[in-house]
N, C-alpha and C positions, 0 to 999 in steps of 0.2 A: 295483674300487671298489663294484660293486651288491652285489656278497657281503658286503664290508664293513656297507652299509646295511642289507645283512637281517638279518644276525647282532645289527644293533641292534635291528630291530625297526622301524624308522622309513621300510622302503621303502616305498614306494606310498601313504604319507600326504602332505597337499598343504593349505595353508594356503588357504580360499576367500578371493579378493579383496573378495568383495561380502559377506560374514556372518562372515567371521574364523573361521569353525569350521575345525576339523583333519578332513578327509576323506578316504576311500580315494580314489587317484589313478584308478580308476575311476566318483568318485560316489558308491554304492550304500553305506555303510557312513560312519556317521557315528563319529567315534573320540572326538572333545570339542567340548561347545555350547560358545558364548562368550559373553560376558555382552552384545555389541552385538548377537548375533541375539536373546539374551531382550529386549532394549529394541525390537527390530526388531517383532516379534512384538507386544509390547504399545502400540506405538503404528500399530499396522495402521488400527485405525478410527478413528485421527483423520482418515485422510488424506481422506474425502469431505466432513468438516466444514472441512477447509482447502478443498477445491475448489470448497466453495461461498463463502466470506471472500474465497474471492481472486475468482471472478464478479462476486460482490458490487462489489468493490472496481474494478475494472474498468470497470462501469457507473457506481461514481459518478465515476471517474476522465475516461467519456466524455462526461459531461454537463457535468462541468467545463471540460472543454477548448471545448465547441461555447455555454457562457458566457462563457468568455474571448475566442472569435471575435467571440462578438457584441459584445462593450466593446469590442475594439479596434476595429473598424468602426466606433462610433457615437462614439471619441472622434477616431477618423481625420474622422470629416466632419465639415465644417466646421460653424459654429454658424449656426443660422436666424436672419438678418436680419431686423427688426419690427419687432413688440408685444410677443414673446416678451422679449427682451432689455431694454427700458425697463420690463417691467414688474417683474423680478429686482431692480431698484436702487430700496431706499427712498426713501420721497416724506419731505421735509423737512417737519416740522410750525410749524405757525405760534402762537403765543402763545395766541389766544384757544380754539383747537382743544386745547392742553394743560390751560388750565384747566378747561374743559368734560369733560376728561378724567378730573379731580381729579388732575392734576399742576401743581406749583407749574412755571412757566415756568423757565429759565436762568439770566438776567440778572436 
């Protein structure tokens, strides 16, 4: 069968897994690029401007999450009992307080 394959020509060539190029089964000898290593090739120097997108992202991702702790803690406890809370609920106005206001009263 290897006789066969030399006779064609096609021994010791080897498809790379990682660049799709056709290479001698030793490495040393490149037989045909392939157009995913030209792409490979040309997006080499994205790849520090992604490394830093994704840092990036990461930090806002942690700042997020230790905001999120903090709301859930502060709607976990309980509501302060007072002044605080009576002071949240409007005060009902009285007739002569509206007109003094220059709003016509209700009734």
């Amino acid at each position: 069968m290897a006789r066969k394959a030399n006779a064609e020509g096609q021994a010791g060539r080897i498809v790379c897994p990682a660049c799709q190029c056709v290479v001698s089964s030793d490495g040393k000898t490149l037989h045909k690029k392939s157009d995913y290593f030209d792409g490979l090739i040309e997006n080499e120097d994205s790849l520090p401007k992604l490394g830093k997108e994704i840092d990036r992202l990461e930090n806002t991702i942690a700042k997020l999450k230790v905001d999120l702790q903090a709301e859930k803690q502060k709607a976990a406890s309980p509501p302060a009992k007072g002044r605080e809370n009576v002071d949240s609920v409007p005060q009902k106005e009285s007739g002569a307080s509206a007109v003094k206001a220059g709003r016509k009263p209700w009734w």
